[in-house]
NUDRENRO-736393 format. One line per 5 residues: number of its first residue (from 1); their letters; for each residue x, y, z of N, C-alpha, C. Coordinates in nm, 3 decimals. Layout:
N
NUM = a = X,Y,Z,X,Y,Z,X,Y,Z | ...
END
This chain:
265
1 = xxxxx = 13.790,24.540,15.410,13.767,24.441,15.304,13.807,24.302,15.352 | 13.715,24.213,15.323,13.749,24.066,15.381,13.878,23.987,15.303 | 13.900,23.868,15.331,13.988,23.832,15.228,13.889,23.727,15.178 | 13.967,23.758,14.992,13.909,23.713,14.881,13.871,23.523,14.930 | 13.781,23.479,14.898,13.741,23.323,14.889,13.756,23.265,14.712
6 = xxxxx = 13.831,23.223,14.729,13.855,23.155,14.600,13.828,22.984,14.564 | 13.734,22.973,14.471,13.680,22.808,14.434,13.741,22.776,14.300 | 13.712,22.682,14.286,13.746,22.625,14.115,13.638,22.541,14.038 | 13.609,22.563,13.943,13.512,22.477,13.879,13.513,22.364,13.862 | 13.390,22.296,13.822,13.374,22.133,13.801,13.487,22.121,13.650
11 = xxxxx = 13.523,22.063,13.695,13.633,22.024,13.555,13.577,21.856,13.489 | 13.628,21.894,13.363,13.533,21.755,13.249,13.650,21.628,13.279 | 13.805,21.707,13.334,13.842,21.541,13.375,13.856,21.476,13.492 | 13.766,21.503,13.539,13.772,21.493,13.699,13.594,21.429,13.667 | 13.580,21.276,13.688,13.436,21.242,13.609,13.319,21.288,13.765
16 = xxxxx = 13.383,21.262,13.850,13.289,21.251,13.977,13.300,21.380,14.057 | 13.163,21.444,14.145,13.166,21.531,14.236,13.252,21.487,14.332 | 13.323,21.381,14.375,13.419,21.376,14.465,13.583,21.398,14.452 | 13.568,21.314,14.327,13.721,21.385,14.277,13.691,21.554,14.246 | 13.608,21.582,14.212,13.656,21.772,14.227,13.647,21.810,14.366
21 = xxxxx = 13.573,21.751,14.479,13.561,21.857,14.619,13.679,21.782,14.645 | 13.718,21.651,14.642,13.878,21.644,14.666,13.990,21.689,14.636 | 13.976,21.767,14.483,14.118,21.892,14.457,14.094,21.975,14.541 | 13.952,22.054,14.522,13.927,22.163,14.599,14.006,22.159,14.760 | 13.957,22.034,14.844,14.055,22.035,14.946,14.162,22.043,14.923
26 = xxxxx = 14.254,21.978,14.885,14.357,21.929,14.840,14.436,22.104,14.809 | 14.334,22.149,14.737,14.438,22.283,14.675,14.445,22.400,14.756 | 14.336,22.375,14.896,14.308,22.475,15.000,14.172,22.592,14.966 | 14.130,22.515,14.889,14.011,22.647,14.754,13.893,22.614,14.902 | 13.773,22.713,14.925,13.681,22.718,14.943,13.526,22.689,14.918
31 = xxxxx = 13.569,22.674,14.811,13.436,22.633,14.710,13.444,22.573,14.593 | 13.346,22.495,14.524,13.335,22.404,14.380,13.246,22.484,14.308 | 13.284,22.547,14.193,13.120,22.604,14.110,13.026,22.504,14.001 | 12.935,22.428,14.056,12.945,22.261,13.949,12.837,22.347,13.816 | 12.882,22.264,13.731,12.888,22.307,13.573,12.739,22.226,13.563
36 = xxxxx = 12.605,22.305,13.558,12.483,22.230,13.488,12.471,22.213,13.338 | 12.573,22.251,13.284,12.570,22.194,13.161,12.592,22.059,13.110 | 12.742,21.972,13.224,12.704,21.859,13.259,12.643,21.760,13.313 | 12.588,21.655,13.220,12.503,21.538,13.245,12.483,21.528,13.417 | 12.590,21.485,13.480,12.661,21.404,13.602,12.553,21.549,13.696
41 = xxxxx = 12.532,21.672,13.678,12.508,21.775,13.755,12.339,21.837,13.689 | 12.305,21.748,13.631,12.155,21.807,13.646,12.095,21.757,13.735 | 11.948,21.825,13.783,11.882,21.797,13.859,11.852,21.676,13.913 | 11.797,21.631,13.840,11.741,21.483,13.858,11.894,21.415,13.871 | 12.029,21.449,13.869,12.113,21.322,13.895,12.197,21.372,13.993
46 = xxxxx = 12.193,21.477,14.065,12.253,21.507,14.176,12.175,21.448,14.284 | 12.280,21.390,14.335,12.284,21.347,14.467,12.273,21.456,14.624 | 12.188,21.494,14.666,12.148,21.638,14.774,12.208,21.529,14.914 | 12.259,21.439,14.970,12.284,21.373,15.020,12.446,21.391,15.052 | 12.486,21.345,14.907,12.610,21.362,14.888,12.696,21.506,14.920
51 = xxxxx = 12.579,21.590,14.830,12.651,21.753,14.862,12.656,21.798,15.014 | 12.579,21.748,15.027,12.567,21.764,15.206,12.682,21.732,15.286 | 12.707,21.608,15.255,12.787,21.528,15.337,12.964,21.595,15.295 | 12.991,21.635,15.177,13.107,21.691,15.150,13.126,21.849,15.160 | 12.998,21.888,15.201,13.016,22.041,15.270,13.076,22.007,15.405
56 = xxxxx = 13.008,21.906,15.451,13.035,21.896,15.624,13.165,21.856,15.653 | 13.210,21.741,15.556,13.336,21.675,15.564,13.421,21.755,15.588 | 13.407,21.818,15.458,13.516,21.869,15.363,13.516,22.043,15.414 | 13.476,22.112,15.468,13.418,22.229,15.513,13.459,22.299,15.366 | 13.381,22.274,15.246,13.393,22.359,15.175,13.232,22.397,15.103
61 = xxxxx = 13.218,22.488,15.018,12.994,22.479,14.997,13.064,22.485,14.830 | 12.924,22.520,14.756,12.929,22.530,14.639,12.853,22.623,14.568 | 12.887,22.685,14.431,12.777,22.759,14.365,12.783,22.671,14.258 | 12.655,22.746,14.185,12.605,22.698,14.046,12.632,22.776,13.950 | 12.679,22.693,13.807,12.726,22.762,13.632,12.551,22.703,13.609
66 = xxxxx = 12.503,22.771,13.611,12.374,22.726,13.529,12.406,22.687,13.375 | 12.276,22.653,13.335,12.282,22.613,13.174,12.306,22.733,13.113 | 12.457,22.724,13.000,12.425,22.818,12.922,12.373,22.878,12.811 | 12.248,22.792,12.786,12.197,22.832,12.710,12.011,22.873,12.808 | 12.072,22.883,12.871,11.895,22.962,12.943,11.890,23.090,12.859
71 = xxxxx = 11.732,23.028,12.786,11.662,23.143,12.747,11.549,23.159,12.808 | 11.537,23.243,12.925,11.456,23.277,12.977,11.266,23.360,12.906 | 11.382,23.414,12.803,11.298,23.556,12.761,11.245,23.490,12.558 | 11.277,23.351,12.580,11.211,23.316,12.483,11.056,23.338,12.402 | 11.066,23.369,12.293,10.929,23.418,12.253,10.820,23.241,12.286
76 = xxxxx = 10.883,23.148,12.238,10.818,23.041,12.227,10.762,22.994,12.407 | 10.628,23.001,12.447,10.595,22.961,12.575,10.666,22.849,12.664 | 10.683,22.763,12.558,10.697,22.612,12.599,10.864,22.576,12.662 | 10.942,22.672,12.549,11.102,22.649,12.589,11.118,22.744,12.679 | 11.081,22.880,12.714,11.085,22.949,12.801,11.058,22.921,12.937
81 = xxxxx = 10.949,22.817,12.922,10.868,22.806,13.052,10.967,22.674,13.126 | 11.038,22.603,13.028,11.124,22.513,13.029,11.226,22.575,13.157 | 11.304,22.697,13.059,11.426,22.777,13.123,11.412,22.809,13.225 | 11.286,22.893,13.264,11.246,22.929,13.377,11.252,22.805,13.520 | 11.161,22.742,13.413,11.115,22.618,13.599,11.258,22.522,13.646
86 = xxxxx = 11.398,22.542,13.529,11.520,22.504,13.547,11.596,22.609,13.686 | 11.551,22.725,13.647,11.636,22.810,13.745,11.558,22.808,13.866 | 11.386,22.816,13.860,11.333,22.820,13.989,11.401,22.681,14.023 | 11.419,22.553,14.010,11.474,22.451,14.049,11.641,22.481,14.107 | 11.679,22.510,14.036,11.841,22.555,14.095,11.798,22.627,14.240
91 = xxxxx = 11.723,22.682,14.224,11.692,22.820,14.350,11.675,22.734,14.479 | 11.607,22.614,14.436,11.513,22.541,14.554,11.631,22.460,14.609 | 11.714,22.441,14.506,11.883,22.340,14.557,11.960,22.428,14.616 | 11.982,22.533,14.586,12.066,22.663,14.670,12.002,22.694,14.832 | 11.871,22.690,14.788,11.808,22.688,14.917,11.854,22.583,15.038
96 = xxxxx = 11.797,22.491,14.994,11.844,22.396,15.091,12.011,22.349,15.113 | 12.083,22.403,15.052,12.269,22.356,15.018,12.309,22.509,15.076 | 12.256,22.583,15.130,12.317,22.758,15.167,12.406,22.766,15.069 | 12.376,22.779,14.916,12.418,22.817,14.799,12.420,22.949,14.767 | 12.545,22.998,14.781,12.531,23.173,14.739,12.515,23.266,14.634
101 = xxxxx = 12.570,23.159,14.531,12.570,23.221,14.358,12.497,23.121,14.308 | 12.432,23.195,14.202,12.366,23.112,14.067,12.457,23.231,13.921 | 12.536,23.161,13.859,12.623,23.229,13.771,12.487,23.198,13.647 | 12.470,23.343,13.561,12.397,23.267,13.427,12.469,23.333,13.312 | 12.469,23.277,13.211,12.482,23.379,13.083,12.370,23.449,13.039
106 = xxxxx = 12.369,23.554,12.994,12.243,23.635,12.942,12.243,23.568,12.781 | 12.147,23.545,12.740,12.089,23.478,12.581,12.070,23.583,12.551 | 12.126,23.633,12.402,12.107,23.748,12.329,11.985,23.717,12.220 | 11.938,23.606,12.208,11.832,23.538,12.122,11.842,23.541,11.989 | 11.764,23.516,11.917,11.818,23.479,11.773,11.802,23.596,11.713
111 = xxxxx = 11.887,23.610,11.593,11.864,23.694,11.461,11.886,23.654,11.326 | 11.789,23.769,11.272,11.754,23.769,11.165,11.912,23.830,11.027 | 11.998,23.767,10.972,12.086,23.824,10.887,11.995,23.893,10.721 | 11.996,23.989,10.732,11.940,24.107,10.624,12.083,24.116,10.568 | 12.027,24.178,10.420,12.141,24.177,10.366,12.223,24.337,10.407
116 = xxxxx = 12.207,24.415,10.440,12.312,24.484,10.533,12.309,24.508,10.672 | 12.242,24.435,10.744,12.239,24.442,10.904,12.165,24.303,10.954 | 12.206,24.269,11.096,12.169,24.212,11.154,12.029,24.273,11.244 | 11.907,24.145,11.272,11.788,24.231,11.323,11.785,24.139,11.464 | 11.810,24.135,11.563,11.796,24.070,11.691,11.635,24.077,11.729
121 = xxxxx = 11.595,23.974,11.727,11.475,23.990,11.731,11.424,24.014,11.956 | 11.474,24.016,12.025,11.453,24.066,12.146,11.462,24.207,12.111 | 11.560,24.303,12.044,11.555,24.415,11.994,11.429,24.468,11.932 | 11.402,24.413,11.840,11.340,24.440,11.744,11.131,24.442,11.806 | 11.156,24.312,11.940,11.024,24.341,11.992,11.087,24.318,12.111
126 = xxxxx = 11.125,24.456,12.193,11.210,24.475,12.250,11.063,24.506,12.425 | 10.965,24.508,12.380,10.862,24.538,12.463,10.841,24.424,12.567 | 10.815,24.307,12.437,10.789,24.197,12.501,10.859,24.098,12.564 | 11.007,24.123,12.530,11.131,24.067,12.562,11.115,24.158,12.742 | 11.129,24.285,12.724,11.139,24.318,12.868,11.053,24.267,12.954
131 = xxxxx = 10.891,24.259,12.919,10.807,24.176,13.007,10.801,24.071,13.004 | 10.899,23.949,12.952,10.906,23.802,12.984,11.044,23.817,13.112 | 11.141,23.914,13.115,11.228,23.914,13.233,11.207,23.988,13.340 | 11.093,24.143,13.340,11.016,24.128,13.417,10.938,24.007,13.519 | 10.907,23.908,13.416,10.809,23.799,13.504,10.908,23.757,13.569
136 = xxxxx = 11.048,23.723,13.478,11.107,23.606,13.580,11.197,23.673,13.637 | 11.237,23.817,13.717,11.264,23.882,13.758,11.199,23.838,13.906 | 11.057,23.891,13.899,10.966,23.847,13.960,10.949,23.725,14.040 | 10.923,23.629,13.961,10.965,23.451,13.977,11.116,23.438,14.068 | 11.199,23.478,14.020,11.323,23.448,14.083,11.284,23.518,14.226
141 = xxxxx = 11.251,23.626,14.234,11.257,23.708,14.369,11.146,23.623,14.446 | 11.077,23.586,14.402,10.958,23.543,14.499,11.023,23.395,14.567 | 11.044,23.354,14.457,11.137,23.222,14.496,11.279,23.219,14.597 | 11.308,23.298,14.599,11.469,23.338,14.728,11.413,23.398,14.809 | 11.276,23.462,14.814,11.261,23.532,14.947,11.364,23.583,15.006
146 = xxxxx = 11.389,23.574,15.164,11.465,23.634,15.259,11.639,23.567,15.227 | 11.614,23.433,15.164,11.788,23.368,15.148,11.910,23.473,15.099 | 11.972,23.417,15.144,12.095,23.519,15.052,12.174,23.442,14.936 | 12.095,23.508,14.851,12.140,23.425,14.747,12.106,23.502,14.631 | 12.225,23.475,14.470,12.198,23.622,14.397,12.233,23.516,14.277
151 = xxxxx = 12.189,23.579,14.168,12.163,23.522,14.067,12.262,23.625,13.983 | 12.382,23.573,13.939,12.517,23.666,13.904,12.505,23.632,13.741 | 12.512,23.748,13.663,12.495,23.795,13.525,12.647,23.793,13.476 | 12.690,23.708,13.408,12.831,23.656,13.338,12.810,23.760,13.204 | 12.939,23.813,13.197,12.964,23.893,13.027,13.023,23.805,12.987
156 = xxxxx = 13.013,23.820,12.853,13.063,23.703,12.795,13.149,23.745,12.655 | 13.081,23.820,12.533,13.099,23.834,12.442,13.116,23.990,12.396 | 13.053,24.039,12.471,12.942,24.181,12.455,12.807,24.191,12.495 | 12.764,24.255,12.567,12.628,24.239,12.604,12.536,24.399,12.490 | 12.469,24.336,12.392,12.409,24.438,12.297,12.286,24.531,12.391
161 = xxxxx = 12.292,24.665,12.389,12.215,24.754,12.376,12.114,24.700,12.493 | 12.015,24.650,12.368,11.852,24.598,12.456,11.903,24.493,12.559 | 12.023,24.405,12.565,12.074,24.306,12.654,12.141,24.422,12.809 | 12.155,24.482,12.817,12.208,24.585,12.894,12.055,24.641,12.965 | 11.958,24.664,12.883,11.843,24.719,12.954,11.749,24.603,12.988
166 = xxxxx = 11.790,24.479,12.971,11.752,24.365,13.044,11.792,24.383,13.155 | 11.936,24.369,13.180,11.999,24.338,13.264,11.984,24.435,13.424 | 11.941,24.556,13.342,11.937,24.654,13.433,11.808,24.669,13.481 | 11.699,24.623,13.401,11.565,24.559,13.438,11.598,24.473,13.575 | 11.676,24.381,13.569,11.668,24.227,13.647,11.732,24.326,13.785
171 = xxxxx = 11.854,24.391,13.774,11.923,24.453,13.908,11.831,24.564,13.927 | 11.710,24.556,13.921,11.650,24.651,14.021,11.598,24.580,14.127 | 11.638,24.416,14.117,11.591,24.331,14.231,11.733,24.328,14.283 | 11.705,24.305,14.463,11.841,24.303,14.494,11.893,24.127,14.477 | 11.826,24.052,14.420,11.840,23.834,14.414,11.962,23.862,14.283
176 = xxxxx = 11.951,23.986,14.218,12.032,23.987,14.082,12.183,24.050,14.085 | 12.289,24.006,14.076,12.363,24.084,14.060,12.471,24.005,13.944 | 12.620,24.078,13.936,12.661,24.042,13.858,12.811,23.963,13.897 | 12.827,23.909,13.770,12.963,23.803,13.754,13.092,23.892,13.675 | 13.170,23.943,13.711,13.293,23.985,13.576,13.387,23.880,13.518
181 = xxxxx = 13.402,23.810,13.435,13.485,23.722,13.382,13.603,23.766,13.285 | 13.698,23.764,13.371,13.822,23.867,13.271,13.850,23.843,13.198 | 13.890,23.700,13.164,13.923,23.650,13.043,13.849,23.697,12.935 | 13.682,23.641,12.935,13.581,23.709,12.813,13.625,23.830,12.791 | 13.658,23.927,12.906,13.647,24.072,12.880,13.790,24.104,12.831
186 = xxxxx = 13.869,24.078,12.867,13.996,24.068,12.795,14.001,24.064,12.630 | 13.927,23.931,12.571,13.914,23.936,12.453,13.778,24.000,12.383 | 13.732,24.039,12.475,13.658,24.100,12.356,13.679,24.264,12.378 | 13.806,24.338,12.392,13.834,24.407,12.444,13.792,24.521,12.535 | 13.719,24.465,12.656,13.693,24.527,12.752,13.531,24.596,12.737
191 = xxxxx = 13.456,24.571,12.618,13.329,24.584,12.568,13.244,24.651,12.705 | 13.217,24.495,12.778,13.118,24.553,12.896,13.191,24.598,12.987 | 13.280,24.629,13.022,13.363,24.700,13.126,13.329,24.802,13.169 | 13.262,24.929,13.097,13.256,25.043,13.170,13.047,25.028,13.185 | 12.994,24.919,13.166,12.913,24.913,13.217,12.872,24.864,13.402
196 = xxxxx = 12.960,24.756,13.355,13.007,24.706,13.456,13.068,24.783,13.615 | 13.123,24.869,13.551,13.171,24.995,13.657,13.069,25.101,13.678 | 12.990,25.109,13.615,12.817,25.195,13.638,12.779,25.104,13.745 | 12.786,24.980,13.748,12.756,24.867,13.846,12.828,24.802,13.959 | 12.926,24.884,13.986,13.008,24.825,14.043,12.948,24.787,14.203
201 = xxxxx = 12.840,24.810,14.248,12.763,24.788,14.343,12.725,24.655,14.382 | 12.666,24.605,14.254,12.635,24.476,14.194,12.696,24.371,14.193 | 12.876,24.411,14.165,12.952,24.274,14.132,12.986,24.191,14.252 | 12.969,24.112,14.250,12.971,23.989,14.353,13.029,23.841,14.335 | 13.060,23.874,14.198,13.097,23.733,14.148,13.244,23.747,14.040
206 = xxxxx = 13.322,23.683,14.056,13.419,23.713,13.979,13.497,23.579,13.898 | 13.523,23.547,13.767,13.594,23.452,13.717,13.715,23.496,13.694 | 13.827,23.412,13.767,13.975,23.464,13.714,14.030,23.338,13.656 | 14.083,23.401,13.515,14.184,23.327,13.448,14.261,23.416,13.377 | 14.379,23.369,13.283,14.450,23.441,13.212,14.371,23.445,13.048
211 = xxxxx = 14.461,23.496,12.980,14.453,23.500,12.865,14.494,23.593,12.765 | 14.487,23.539,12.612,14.560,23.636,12.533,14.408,23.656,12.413 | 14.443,23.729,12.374,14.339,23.765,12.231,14.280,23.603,12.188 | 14.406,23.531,12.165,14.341,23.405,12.090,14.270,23.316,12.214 | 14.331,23.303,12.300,14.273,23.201,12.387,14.248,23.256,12.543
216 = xxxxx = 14.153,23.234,12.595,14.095,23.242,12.680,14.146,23.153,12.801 | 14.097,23.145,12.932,14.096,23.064,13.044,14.223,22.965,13.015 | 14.299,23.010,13.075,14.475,23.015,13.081,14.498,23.072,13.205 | 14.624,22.959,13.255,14.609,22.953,13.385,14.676,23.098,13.457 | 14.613,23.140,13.548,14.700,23.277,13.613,14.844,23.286,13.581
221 = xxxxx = 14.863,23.383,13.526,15.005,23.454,13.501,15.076,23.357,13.381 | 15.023,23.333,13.281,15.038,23.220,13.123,14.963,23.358,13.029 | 14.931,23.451,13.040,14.864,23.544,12.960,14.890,23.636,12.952 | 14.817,23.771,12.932,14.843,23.905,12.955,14.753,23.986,13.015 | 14.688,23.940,13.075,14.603,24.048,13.195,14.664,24.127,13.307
226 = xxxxx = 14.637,24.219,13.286,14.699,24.301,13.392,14.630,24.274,13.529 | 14.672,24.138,13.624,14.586,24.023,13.701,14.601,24.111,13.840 | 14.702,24.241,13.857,14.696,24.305,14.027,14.550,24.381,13.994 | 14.521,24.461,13.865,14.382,24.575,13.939,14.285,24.442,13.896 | 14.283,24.284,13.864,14.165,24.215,13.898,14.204,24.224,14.040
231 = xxxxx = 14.267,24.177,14.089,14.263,24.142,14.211,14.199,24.254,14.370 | 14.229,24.373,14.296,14.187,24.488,14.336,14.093,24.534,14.348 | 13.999,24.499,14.250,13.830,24.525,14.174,13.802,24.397,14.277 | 13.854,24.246,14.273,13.772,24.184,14.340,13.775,24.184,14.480 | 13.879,24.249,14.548,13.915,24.289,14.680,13.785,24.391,14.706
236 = xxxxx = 13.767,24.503,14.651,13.719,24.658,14.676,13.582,24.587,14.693 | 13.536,24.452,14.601,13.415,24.436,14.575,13.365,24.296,14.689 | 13.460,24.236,14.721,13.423,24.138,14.810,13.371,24.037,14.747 | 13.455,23.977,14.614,13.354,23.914,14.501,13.431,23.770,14.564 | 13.325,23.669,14.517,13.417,23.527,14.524,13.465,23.494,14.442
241 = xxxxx = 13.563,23.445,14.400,13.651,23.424,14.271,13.671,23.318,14.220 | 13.606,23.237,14.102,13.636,23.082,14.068,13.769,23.096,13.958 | 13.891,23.028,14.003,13.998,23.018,13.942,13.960,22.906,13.786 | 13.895,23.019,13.715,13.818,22.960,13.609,13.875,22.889,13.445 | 13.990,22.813,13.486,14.056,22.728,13.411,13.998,22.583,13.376
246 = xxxxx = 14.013,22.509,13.264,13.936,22.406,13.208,13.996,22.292,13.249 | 14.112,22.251,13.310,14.201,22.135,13.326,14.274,22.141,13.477 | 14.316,22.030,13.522,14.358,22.016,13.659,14.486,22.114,13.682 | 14.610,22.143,13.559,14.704,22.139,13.526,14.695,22.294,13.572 | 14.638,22.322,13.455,14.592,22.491,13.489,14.521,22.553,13.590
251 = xxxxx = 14.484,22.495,13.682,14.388,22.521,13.807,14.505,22.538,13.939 | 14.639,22.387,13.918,14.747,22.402,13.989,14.820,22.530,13.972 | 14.856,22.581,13.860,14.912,22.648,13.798,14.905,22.806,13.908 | 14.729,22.789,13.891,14.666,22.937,13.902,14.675,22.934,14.088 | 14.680,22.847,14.140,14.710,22.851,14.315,14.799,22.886,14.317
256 = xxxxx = 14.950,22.782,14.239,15.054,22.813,14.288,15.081,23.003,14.254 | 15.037,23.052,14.180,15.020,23.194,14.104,14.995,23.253,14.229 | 14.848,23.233,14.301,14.796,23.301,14.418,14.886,23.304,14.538 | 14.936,23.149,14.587,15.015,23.124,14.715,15.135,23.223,14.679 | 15.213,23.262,14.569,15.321,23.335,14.555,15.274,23.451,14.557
261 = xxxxx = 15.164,23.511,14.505,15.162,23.656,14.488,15.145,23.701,14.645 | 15.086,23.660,14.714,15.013,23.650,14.872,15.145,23.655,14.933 | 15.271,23.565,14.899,15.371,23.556,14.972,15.454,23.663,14.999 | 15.435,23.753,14.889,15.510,23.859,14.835,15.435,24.025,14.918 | 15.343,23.983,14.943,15.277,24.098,15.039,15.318,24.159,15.150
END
C-alpha cells in the first residue's frame, strides 16, 4: 500500500488560487481540490496558465469539486445539456492539467410531496432517468479516453434506491468511481456505507473531516469519528484524501492531527 496523499480544499477565505496553493505548500499537502461552485473557479475565469505554472513551482497538481448541483439526468433538454457540456468541459481541463479526480454529487431530482408519501420523479420514470446517465456515462467515457482520470461519486445525504442503480449504471465504466466523505456518512448514520463496501473496488477518493451529529467538517480529532479504521479504509484503498474542513484554522488543526498521529507509528 502506498502512502496516503493528502490535499485540502479551495477555502472561501483564502480569495485567490495562490493564497490556497500557498497553504497547501506551506502545510506540506500535495494537492488543492478547487471548488466550481465558486465564481473565481469557473471555466471561463480560470487562468490554465496560472495552474500550470503553480504545479511546476510549487510541485503540487489539483482535482476538481464540480458544481453541486449537476443535474445531469434532468428531464428538461436544455438544463441537462447545460450540466453535461459543464463536466465534458472540466474533463478537457483535467486533460490538459494531468487532473486525477472530478468529485460530483449525485442529484436526487425533484419531488413530488403527496399527502402520505414522497414521489421522486427519477423514480417514478425511472426508465428514462437511467438512459439520460447511460448517455452521459457514455459522453464522459468517450471524452477521457485512455487519461487516467475518474469521475468520483460523493455520498452525501443518502443515496435513494433508483440513485444507487444510477450509480451502479455509471461504475460499469471504469472513468467512474467513487468519493467516501465521512463526515456526511457519520451524520447521516452510515446510510451508504455498506453500499459503499459492495464497492470497495471503486473507492478512490476520500474526504476527511471530523464531526458530530450536529455539525459536520470539523477539524480532525474536534469530533467523534472513529478517524484510525478511516484511515485504514483509505490506506487498503489507496484513496487521496482532501482534509475537507471549511476554514484555514481547521485545515491547521487537521495536519497538525496527521503529523502527530504519523509520529506515533
Amino acid at each position: 500500500m502506498k502512502k496516503l496523499e493528502f490535499g485540502m480544499p479551495t477555502l472561501i477565505e483564502l480569495a485567490t488560487l495562490e493564497e490556497n496553493v500557498d497553504l497547501c505548500k506551506e502545510l506540506g499537502l500535495s494537492f488543492v481540490e478547487l471548488n466550481m461552485n465558486l465564481p473565481q473557479y469557473q471555466m471561463d475565469c480560470i487562468d490554465m496558465a496560472s495552474l500550470k505554472e503553480f504545479q511546476k513551482r510549487d510541485h503540487i497538481y489539483f482535482t476538481l469539486h464540480l458544481d453541486e448541483k449537476l443535474s445531469v439526468a434532468d428531464f428538461n433538454l436544455g438544463v441537462a445539456k447545460a450540466y453535461v457540456d459543464t463536466v465534458l468541459a472540466a474533463i478537457q481541463l483535467a486533460k490538459e492539467l494531468n487532473i486525477p479526480v472530478l468529485n460530483m454529487h449525485f442529484d436526487e431530482g425533484v419531488h413530488f410531496k403527496l399527502p402520505d408519501r414522497k414521489v421522486f420523479l427519477y423514480d417514478y420514470y425511472k426508465d428514462a432517468y437511467l438512459a439520460k446517465l447511460s448517455k452521459f456515462r457514455n459522453l464522459c467515457e468517450q471524452a477521457i479516453g485512455n487519461h487516467e482520470i475518474k469521475i468520483c461519486i460523493e455520498n452525501c445525504s443518502g443515496w435513494r434506491n433508483y440513485a444507487k442503480e444510477g450509480i451502479e449504471l455509471l461504475l460499469e465504466s471504469k472513468v467512474f468511481a467513487l468519493t467516501l466523505d465521512i463526515g456526511h456518512s457519520y451524520c447521516a448514520n452510515g446510510v451508504d456505507e455498506e453500499f459503499i463496501k459492495m464497492h470497495l473496488d471503486r473507492l478512490s477518493h476520500m474526504h476527511l473531516h471530523d464531526a458530530t451529529k450536529e455539525a459536520p467538517h470539523l477539524a480532525l480529532g474536534t469530533g467523534e469519528i472513529c478517524l484510525e479504521e478511516q484511515f485504514h479504509l483509505a490506506k487498503e484503498c489507496s484513496c487521496r484524501c482532501v482534509l475537507e474542513t471549511k476554514n484555514v484554522e481547521g485545515l491547521r488543526k487537521s495536519v497538525k492531527f496527521i503529523e502527530l498521529r504519523d509520529a506515533k507509528i
